[in-house]
C-alpha positions in Angstrom: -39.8 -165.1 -184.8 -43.3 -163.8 -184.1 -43.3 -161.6 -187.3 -42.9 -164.9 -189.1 -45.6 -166.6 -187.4 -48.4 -166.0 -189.4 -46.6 -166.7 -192.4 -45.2 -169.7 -191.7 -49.3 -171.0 -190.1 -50.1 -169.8 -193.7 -48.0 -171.7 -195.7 -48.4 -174.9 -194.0 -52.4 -174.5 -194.0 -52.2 -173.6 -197.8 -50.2 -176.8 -198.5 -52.4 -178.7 -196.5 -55.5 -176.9 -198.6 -54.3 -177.6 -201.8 -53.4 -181.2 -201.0 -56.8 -181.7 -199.9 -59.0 -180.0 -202.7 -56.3 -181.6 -204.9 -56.9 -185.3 -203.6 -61.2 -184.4 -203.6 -61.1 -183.3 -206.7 -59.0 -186.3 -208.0 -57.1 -184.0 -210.2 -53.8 -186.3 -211.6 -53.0 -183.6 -213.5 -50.9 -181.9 -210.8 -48.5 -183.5 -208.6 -48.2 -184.2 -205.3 -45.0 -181.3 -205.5 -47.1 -179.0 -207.5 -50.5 -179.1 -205.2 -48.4 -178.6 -202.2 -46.2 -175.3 -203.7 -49.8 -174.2 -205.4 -51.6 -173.9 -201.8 -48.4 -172.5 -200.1 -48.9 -169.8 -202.5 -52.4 -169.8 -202.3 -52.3 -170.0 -198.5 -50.5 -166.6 -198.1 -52.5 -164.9 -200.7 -55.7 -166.5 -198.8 -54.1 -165.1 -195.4 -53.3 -161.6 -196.5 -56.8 -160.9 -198.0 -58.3 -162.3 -194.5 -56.3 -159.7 -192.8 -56.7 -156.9 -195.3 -60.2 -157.4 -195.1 -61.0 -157.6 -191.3 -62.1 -161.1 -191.3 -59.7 -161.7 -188.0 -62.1 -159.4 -185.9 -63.9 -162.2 -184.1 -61.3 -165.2 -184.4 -57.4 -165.4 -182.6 -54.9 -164.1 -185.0 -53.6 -167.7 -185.8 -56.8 -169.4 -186.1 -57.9 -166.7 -188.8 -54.3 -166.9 -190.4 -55.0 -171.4 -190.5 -58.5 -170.4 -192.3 -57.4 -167.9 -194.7 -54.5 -170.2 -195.3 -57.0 -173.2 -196.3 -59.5 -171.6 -198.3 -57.0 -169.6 -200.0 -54.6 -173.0 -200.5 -57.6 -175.0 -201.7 -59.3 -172.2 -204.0 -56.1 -171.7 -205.6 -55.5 -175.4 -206.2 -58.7 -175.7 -207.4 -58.3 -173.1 -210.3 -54.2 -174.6 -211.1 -55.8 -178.2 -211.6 -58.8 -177.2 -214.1 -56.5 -175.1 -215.7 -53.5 -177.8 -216.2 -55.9 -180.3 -216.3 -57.8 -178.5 -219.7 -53.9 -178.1 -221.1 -53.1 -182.1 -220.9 -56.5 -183.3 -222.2 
C-alpha cells in the first residue's frame, strides 16, 4: 500500500488541478469527465517529473507528490482545453 501512495496523492491532486484550471479558464469545451481524467493523467506525469528532477529535496514526499500533482493536472488541462476548444470553434 505505501508503493501506491504517491500515486494515488497524484491522481487525486491532478484531478483536482485540472478541475480547477478547467473551471478558471471557463473552458465548456471539456467536460466535467474529461477535465478530471485530463489532470489524473496530468497529475502523474506532473508527479514523476517532480521526482525525476529532485524538486522533493526540501518538501515531505507527499506534499511534493500533491504539488507535482496540481501543476502537472492544471498545465495539462490547460493545453487539452485550448486544443479542443480550437477543434469545436
Amino acid at each position: 500500500m505505501e508503493a501506491l501512495t504517491p500515486l494515488i496523492t497524484q491522481l487525486i491532486s491532478g484531478a483536482i488541478g485540472g478541475n480547477a484550471v478547467g473551471a478558471m479558464l471557463k473552458q465548456q469545451a471539456t467536460s466535467m469527465i474529461v477535465r478530471t481524467i485530463v489532470g489524473a493523467i496530468g497529475g502523474v506525469g506532473g508527479g514523476l517529473l517532480l521526482q525525476a528532477f529532485g524538486g522533493e529535496a526540501g518538501l515531505s514526499n507527499l506534499v511534493a507528490n500533491g504539488l507535482g500533482g496540481l501543476i502537472g493536472g492544471g498545465v495539462l488541462q490547460a493545453i487539452a482545453g485550448m486544443v479542443l476548444g480550437r477543434k469545436s470553434a
